[in-house]
Every structure is written in structure tokens, then in C-alpha cells.
C-alpha positions as CSV (number, residue, x, y, z in Angstrom):
1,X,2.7,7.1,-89.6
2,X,2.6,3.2,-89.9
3,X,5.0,2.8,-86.7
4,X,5.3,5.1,-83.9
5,X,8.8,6.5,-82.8
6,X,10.9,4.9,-80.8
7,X,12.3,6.7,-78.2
8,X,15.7,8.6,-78.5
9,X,18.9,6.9,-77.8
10,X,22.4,6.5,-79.0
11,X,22.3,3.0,-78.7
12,X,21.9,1.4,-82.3
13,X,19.9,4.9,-83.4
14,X,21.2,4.7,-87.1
15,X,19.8,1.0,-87.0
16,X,16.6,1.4,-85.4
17,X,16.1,4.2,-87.5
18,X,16.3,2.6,-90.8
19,X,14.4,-0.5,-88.9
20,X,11.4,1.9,-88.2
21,X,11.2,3.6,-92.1
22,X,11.2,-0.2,-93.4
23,X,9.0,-1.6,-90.6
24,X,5.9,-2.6,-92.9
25,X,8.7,-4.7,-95.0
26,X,10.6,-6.0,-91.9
27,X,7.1,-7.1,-90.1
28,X,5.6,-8.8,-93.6
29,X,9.2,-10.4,-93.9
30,X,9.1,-11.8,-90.0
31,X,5.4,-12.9,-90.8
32,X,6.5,-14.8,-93.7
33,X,9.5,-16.5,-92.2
34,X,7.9,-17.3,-88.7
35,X,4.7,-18.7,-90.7
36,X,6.7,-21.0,-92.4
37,X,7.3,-23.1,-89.4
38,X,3.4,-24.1,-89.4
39,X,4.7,-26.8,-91.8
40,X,7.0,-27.8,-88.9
41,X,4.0,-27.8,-86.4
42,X,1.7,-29.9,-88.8
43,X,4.4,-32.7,-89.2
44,X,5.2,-32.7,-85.3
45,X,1.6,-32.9,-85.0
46,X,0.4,-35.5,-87.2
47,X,3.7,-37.5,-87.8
48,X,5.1,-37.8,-84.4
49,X,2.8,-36.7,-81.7
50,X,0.0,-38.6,-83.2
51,X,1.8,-41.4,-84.2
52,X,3.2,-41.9,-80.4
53,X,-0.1,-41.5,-78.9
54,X,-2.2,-43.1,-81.2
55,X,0.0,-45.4,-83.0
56,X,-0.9,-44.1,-86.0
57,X,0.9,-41.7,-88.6
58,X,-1.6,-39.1,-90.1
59,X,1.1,-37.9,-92.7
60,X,3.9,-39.8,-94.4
61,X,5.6,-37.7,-96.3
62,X,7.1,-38.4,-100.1
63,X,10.8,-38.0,-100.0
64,X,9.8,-34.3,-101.6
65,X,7.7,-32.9,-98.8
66,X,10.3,-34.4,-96.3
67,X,13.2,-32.4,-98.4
68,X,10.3,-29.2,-98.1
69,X,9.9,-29.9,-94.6
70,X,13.9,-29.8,-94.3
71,X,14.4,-26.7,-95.8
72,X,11.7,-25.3,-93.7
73,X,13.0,-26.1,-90.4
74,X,16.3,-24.1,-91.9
75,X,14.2,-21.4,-92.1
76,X,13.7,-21.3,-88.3
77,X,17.1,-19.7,-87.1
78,X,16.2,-16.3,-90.0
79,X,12.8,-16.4,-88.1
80,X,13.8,-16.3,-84.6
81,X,15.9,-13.9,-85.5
82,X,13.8,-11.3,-86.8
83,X,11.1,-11.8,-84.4
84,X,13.2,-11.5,-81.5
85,X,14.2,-8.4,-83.4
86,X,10.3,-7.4,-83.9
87,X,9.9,-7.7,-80.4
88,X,13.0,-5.7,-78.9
89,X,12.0,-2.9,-81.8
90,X,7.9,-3.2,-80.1
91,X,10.1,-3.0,-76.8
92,X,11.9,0.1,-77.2
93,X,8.8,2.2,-78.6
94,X,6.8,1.2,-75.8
95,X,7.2,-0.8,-72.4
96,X,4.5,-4.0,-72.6
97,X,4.9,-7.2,-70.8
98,X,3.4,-9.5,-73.3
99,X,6.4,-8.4,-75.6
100,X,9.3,-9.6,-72.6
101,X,7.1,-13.4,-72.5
102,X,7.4,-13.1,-76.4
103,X,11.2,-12.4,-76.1
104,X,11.3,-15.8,-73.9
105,X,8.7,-17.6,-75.5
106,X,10.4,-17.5,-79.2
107,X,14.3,-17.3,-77.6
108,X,13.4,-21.2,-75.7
109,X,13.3,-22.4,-79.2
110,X,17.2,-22.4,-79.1
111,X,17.3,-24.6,-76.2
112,X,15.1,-27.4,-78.7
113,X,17.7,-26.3,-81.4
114,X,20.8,-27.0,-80.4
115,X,20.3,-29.4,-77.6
116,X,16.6,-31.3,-77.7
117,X,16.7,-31.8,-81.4
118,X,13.9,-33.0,-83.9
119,X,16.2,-36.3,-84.3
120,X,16.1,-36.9,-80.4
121,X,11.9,-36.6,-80.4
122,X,11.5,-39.0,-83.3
123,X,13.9,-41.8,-81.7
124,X,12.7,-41.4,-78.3
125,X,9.6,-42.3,-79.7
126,X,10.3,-44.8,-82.1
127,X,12.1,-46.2,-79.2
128,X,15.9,-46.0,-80.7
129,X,17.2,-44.7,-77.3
130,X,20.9,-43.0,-78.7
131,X,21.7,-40.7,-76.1
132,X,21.2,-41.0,-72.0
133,X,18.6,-38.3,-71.9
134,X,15.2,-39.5,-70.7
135,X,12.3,-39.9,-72.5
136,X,10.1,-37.4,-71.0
137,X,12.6,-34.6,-72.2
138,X,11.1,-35.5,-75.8
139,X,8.0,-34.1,-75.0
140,X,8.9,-30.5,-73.1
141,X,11.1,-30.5,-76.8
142,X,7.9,-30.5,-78.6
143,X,6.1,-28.3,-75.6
144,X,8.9,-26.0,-76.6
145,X,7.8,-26.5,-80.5
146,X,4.5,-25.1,-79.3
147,X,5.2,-21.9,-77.6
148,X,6.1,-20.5,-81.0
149,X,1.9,-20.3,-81.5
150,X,1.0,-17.3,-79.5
151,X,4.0,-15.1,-80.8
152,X,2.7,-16.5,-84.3
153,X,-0.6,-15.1,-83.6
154,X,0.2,-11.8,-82.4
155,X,2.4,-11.4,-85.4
156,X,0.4,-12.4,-88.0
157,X,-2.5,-10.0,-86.4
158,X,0.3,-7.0,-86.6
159,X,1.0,-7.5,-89.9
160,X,-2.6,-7.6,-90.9
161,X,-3.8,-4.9,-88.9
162,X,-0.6,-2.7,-90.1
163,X,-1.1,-3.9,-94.0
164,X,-5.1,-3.0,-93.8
165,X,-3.9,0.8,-92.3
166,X,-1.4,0.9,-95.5
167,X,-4.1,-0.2,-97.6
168,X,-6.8,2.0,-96.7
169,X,-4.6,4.9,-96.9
170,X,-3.3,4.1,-100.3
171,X,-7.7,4.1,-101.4
């Protein structure tokens, strides 16, 4: 079996169920979703970050790969989503610590969605000052950009590793 059992329960059981029979799909799906945002990361990197400590912008994007770059970061919320959903699913099967920081690590993201926006980062450093936060806040908004890394990592691996064990089966 690709997944191992989660424990019984009443509690969402139906759901889980069908959630553990499609697991291979629902991982590959997260995987793809979640690995999306390394477009995000590269423009925070080399547009903004670099630009504000270097002075220099290391990608300027067409008016296309800023529309790509857009629909991307709509992509984010469906991501969060079904990783957060990954991780309670890992959590129910089997008690693990790293999957609780995961929870946190992916679920601060909201907190640079709906409040530290992308907008707020690029005019804090451009130096267009529109709101009375402080300036420093920009950077723990792209601190919190960059917690999504490790949960990346550990995701992608689990796809991998559960796509090789489908693969060498199938041979």
C-alpha cells in the first residue's frame, strides 16, 4: 500500500477515506501547486531583495512574465490549502513534530497574504511609504515568503519517493 491507514475515527472518516485511496494524486497535485510558487521566490529574490540590497534588479520582467508571475501568486491560496491538508492527513496516520512546524510554517503565509502584502514589500523599498507600517515589517513579509522552502522540500521528496514506489511496482 502507497499510504498507510490512518487511524479510525468518525471525524471526517468518509473524507479521509477517499483522501487516502487518491493520495498518490492529491500529493502530485499539492507538489505541483506548492512548486509553482518558486516563480514567486525567484522574482522576490532577484527583483526585490536584490534590487534593495544591491541596487540592482536581476530580472525585469516583460509585461507577460509579470501577468505569469500574477497568476502564479493566485495559485498560492489552492496551495496552502492542500498542503495544510497533506500535513493534517501525515498527522492523523502518524504523530511527528516536523509535520505541526509544517502546519505553522505554510499557515504564516496568510499573515503575508492578507495583511503584509507583495504591494507593501515593493513600495517600502522603492521608498513609496503608503501605509504607517514600518519598514522593517517588509522584510519579516519576505522572511515569511521563505519559510514556504523547507515544507517545499519535504514535499517534493514525498512525492518522489512515493512516485518511484508506484513506479517500481508497476515494472
Amino acid at each position: 500500500m502507497i499510504a498507510p491507514r490512518t487511524r479510525s475515527g468518525k471525524q471526517g472518516g468518509r473524507f479521509w477515506r477517499w483522501y487516502e485511496r487518491h493520495y498518490a494524486l492529491a500529493l502530485t497535485l499539492t507538489s505541483f501547486l506548492f512548486t509553482l510558487q518558486i516563480v514567486h521566490l525567484f522574482w522576490l529574490t532577484t527583483h526585490v531583495v536584490l534590487q534593495r540590497l544591491t541596487g540592482t534588479s536581476y530580472f525585469n520582467p516583460s509585461a507577460f512574465w509579470q501577468y505569469a508571475i500574477i497568476i502564479v501568486d493566485y495559485t498560492e491560496i489552492p496551495a496552502l490549502l492542500t498542503t495544510t491538508l497533506l500535513y493534517v492527513y501525515e498527522l492523523k496516520k502518524d504523530f511527528a513534530w516536523r509535520y505541526i512546524i509544517f502546519i505553522v510554517l505554510l499557515n504564516s503565509q496568510w499573515l503575508h497574504l492578507f495583511w503584509i502584502t507583495d504591494e507593501f514589500v515593493v513600495n517600502q523599498f522603492a521608498g513609496m511609504q503608503a501605509t504607517v507600517l514600518p519598514a522593517w515589517l517588509a522584510w519579516v513579509a519576505i522572511s515569511i515568503d521563505y519559510l514556504e522552502i523547507p515544507v517545499m522540500i519535504a514535499t517534493l521528496w514525498r512525492t518522489f519517493t512515493i512516485l518511484f514506489r508506484r513506479f517500481k511496482r508497476l515494472r
